[in-house]
C-alpha positions in Angstrom: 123.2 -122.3 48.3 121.4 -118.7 47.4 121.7 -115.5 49.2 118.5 -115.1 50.9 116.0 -113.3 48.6 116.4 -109.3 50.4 120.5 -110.0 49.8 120.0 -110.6 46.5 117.7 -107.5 45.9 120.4 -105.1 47.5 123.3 -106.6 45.6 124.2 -105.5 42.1 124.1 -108.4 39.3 127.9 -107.8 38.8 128.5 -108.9 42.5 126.6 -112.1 41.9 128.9 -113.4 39.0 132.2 -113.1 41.6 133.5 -116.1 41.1 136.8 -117.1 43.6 138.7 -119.9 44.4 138.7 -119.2 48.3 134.8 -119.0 47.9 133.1 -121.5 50.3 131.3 -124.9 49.2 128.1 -123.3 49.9 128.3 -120.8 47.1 128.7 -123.3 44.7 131.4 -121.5 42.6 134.5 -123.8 40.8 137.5 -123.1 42.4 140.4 -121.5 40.0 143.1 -123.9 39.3 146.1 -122.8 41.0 149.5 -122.1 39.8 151.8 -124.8 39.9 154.2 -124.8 43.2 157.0 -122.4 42.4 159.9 -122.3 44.7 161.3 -118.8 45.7 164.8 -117.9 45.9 166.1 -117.5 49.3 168.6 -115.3 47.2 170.6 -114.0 50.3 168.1 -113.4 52.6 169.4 -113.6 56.5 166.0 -115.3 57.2 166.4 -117.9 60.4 166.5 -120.9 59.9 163.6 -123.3 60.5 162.6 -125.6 63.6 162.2 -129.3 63.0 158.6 -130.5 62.0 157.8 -131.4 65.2 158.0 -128.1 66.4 154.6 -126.6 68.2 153.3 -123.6 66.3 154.4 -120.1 67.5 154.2 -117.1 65.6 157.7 -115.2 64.2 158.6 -112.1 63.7 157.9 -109.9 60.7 160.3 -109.8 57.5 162.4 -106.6 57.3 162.3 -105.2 54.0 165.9 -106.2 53.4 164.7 -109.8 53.8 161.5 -109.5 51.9 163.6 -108.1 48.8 165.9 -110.6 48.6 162.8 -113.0 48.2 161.5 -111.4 45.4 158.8 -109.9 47.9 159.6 -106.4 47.8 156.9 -103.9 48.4 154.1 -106.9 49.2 151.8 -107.3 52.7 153.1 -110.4 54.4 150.5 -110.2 57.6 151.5 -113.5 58.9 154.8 -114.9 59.1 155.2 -118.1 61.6 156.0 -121.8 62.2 154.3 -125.2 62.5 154.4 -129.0 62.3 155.1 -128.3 58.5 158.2 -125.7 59.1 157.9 -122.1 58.2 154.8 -119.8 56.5 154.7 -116.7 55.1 151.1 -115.6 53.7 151.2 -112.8 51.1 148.3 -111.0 50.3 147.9 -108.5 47.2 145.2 -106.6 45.4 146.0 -107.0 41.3 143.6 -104.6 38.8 142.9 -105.2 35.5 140.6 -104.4 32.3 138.9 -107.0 30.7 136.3 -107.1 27.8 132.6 -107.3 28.7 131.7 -110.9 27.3 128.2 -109.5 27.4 128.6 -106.6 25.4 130.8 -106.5 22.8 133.4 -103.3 22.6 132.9 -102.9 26.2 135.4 -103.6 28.9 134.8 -104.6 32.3 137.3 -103.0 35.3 138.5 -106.5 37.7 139.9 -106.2 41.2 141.4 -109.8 42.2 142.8 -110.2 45.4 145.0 -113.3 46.3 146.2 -114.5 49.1 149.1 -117.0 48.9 150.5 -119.5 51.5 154.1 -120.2 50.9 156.5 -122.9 53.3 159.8 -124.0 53.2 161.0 -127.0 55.6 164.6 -128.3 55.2 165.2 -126.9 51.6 166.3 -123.3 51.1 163.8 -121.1 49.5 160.1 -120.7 49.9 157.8 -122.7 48.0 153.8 -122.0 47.1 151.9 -124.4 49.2 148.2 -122.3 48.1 146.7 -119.7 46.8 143.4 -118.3 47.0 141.5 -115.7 45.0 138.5 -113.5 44.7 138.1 -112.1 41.1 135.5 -109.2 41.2 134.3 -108.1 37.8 132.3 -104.4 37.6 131.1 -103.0 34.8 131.0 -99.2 34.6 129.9 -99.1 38.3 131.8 -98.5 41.6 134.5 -100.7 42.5 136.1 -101.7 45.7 137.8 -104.6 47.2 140.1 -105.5 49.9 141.8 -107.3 52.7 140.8 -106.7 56.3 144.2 -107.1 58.1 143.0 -106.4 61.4 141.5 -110.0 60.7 143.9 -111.9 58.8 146.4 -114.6 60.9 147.6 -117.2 61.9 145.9 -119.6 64.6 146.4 -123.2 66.2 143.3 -123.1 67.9 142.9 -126.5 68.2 146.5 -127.1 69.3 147.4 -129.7 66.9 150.8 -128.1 65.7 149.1 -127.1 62.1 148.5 -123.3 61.7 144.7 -122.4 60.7 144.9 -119.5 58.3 142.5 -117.1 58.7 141.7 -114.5 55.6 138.9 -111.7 55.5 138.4 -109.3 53.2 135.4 -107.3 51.6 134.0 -106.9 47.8 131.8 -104.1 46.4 130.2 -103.5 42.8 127.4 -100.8 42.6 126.2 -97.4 43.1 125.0 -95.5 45.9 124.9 -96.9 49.3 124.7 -100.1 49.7 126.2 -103.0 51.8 129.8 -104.8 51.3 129.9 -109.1 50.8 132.4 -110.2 53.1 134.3 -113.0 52.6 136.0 -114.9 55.7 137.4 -118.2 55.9 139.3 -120.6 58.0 141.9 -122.9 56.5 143.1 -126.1 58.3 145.3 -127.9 56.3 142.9 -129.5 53.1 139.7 -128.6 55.2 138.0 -125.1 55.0 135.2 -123.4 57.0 133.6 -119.8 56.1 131.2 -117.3 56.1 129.6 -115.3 53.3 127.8 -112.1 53.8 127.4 -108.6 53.8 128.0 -105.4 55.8 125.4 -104.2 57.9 124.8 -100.4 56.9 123.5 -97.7 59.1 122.5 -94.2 58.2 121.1 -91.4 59.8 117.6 -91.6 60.4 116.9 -95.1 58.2 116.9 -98.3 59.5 119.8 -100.1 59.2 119.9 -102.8 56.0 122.1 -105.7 55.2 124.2 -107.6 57.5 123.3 -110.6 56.8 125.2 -113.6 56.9 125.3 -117.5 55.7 127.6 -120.1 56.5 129.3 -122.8 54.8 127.7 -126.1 55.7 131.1 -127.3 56.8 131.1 -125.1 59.9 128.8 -126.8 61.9 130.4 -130.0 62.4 133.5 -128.0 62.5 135.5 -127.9 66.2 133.8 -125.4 68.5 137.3 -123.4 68.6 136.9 -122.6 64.7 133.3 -121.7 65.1 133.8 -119.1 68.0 136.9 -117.6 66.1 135.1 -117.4 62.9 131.8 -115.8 64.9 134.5 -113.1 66.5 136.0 -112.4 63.3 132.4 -112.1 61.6 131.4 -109.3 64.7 134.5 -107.5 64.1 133.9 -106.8 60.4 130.4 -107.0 60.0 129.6 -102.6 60.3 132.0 -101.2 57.5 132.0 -97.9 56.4 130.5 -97.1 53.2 132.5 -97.8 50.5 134.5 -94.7 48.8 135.9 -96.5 46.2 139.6 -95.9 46.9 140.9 -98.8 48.8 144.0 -100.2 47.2 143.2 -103.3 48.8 146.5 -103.6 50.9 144.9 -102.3 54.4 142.3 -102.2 56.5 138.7 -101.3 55.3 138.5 -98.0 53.9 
């Protein structure tokens, strides 16, 4: 579904080619295939060993960075670490940045930020093994680039108390030049189902009216439990004023 028409006047061109695998059905975009399921070493990791299935969700303590080494993690954000019907989770999240030639103009090259998010679970066998990943690929060409996950806003739920976690991810794209608003990207993950939110940062400057702010959700999210809709309106409030971009998030905090 389009932005509404003053969205798409504020946003550069570049922003409107993002194309991501974690973007909701209403964008309309094809998700990226994702990698195949890859198990992790448990190498010799003192990690504790996992419930049963049947155990209710709780939330677990983070990795040390002993334990996160010897899984091949070292030096990554893992926000959310806990345990559900399934066994144990651990969501990663990075920020990767590469060049890439301009397929519109030859010669040229286009600067990418592409931030993942990646669910991996382990159950009775050792080792970790990729259950997801999601991504947001933001191409820029010769303009200001930022991009990054909102931590404050990214967890692990079971707000509907069936033993699954919900994954929540947010996180915030920019492309352009001067001051103009953020899209934010939020979604809710429940197993195979998600439910979102696409929009942008509402901006507020000194003596102008404010601009942007703006939001549209996926279709999904109406029929979607009332729980997901009331967390997914909470985490939309809590995000939705951003400071101006600066253009040196690293993508591995808060918003800049």
């Amino acid at each position: 579904m389009p932005l509404p028409h003053p969205l798409r006047m504020r946003l550069h061109p570049a922003c409107l080619s993002l194309t991501a695998a974690m973007l909701l059905a209403s964008c309309g975009a094809a998700p990226l295939p994702p990698p195949a399921p890859a198990t992790v070493p448990a190498g010799a990791a003192t990690v504790p060993a996992t419930a049963p299935a049947s155990a209710a969700f709780q939330t677990l303590p983070g990795l040390s960075a002993a334990q996160a080494q010897a899984l091949g993690l070292g030096g990554k954000r893992i926000p959310v670490r806990f345990r559900d019907r399934h066994g144990e989770g651990l969501l990663v999240v990075e920020r990767a940045d590469r060049e890439e030639a301009d397929p519109d103009t030859p010669g040229d090259t286009l600067a990418v930020a592409v931030l993942s998010a990646t669910l991996l679970e382990r159950t009775d066998a050792p080792g970790y093994r990729q259950r997801w990943q999601r991504q947001i690929r933001v191409p820029c060409p010769g303009l200001d680039l930022d991009a990054g996950w909102l931590l404050d806003q990214v967890g692990a739920t079971d707000l509907d108390g069936d033993g699954q976690a919900e994954i929540t991810l947010a996180s915030h794209t920019f492309c352009g030049g001067g001051v103009d608003p953020q899209a934010i990207h939020i979604t809710l993950i429940d197993g195979a189902r998600s439910y979102g939110i696409e929009g942008e940062s509402l901006v507020s400057l000194p003596g102008e009216e404010p601009f942007g702010g703006e939001r549209q959700d996926d279709p999904a999210l109406a029929a979607a439990p009332i729980a997901f809709r009331q967390h997914l309106d909470a985490v939309w409030d809590a995000v939705r004023v951003l400071p101006v971009p600066d253009g040196d998030n690293d993508g591995n905090g808060d918003a800049p």
